[in-house]
Structure formats: C-alpha cells, structure tokens
C-alpha positions as CSV (number, residue, x, y, z in Angstrom):
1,X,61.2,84.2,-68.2
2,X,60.9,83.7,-72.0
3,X,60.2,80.1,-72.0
4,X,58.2,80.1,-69.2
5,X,55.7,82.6,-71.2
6,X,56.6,80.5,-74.1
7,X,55.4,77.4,-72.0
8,X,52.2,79.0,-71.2
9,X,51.5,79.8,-74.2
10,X,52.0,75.8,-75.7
11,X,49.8,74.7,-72.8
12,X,46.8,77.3,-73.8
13,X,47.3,75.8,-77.5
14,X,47.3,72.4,-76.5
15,X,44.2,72.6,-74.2
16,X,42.5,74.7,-76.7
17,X,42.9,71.6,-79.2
18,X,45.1,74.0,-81.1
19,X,48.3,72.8,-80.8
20,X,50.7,71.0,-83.7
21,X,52.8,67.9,-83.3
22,X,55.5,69.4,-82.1
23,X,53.9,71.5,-79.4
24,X,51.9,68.5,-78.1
25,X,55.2,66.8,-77.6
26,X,56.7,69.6,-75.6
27,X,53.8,70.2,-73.9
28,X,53.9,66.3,-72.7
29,X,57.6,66.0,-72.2
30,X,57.2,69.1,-69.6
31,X,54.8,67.3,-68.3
32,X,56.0,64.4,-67.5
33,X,59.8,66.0,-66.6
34,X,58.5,66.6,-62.8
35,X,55.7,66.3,-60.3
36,X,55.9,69.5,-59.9
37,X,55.2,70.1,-63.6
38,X,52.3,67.4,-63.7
39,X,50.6,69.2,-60.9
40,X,50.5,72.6,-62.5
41,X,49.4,70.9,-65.8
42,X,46.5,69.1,-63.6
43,X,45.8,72.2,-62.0
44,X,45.3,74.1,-65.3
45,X,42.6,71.6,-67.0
46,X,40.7,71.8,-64.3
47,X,40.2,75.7,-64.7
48,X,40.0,74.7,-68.8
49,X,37.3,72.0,-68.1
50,X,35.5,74.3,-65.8
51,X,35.1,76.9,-68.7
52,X,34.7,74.8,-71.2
53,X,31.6,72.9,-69.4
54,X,29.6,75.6,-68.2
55,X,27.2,77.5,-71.1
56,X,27.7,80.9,-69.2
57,X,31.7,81.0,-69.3
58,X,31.6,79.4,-73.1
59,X,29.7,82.2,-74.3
60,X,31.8,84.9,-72.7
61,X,35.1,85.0,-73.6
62,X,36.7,87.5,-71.0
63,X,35.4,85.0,-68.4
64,X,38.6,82.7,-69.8
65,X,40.9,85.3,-69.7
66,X,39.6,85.4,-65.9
67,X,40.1,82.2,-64.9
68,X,43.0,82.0,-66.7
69,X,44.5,84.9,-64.9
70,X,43.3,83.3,-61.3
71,X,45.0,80.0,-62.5
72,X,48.2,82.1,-62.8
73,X,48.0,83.8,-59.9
74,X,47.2,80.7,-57.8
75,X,51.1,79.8,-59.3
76,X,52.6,83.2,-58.8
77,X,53.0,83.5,-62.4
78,X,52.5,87.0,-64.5
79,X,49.6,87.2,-67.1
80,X,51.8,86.9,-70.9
81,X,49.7,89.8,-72.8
C-alpha cells in the first residue's frame, strides 16, 4: 500500500511540473510497464488538464483536491492525506 501512495504521490509531482529526474523516470517506466498503468496515467491528465484549463478551478485550490479525490475514487483508490 506504501508504494502505491508513494506512486500517487510521484504522479501529482510530475503533472504538477514538480517532479526531479529521478521521479519523471519512475513515473514513465510505471507507465509504460502495463496498459493498465497507461490508462490510469491517461485517465489522471485528463482530470489535471481539466483543472488546469478552466480559470474557476485554477483559482480555487480545494476544487483540485476534489477532482483529485473523484479521480481516485473512479479507481477504487484511498485519498493519501
């Protein structure tokens, strides 16, 4: 359960633009390991891009820890506090 939090939390970083070498790397080899994988990463940009595009969700930050939270339960995962 550890690394999946861990995971999360490399995959925040990275689409925040926040992540270092190393992280991007792990990030993409996780990625690319299954289809499975790919899909949830495809799946989670598209909730970042939403926020990221619209003015109203940019300027209010609990909006991200919403859709972030519907993102995780569309995968059945627990919200990493």
């Amino acid at each position: 359960m550890e690394e999946k939090k861990d995971m999360n939390l490399r995959l925040l970083r990275y689409l925040a633009g926040q992540a270092n070498q190393t992280e991007k790397k792990e990030v993409l080899d996780w990625v690319n390991e299954n289809p499975v994988n790919q899909y949830q990463f495809d799946q989670l940009k598209k909730y970042w891009k939403r926020r990221t595009e619209d003015p109203q969700l940019i300027s209010h930050a609990f909006q991200k820890d919403k859709l972030w939270k519907q993102y995780l339960d569309s995968q059945g995962t627990e919200v990493i506090k």
